[in-house]
N, C-alpha and C positions, 0 to 999 in steps of 0.2 A: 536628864539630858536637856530637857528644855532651860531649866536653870542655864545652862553652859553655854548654849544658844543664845539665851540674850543676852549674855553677860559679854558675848562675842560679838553680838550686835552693836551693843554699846560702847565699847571700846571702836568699833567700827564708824559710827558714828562722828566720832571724841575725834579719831585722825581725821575723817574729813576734815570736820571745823578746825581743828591744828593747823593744816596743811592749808586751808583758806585762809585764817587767819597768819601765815607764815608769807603767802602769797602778797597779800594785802602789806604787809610791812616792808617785802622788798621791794614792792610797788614806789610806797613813800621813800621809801630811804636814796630809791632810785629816780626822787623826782618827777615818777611818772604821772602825774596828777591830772594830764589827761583821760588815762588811763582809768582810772579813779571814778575820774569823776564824783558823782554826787552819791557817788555807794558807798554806805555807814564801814564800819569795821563790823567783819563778823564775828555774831556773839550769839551764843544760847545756852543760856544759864544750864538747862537741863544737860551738857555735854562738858561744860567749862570745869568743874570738878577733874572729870577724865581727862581734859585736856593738861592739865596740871601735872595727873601721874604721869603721862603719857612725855610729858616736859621734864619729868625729874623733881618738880616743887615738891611731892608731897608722896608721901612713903604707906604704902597699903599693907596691912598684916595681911598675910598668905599662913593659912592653917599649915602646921608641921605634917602633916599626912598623905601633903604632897610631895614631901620632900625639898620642900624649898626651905632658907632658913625663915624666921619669924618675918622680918620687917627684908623688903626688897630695894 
């Protein structure tokens, strides 16, 4: 169970920084550069991976044992 825990953690994580980083683009797109300011785009390598699945880029095998099929 812990296994699943953090696995739910991590994914947990992965949306924040999505949804920061989703924030931060309608920001720019919306010219809000006040806004902005002099705050970088967010990024952490450690979550960007998930941020990816989490976007669709990138296809995770899921064991058949879940009943899910191979590739999601």
């Amino acid at each position: 169970m812990d296994h699943i825990w953090t696995f739910r953690l991590a994914y947990e994580q992965a949306r924040k920084l999505r949804d920061a980083q989703d924030e931060y683009c309608r920001l720019a797109e919306a010219g809000e550069w006040d806004i902005l300011g002099l705050k970088p785009f967010p990024d952490d390598l450690r979550w960007e991976m998930l941020v990816d699945v989490l976007r669709g880029r990138v296809k995770v095998p899921v064991p058949i044992r879940f009943g899910l099929p191979w590739m999601c």
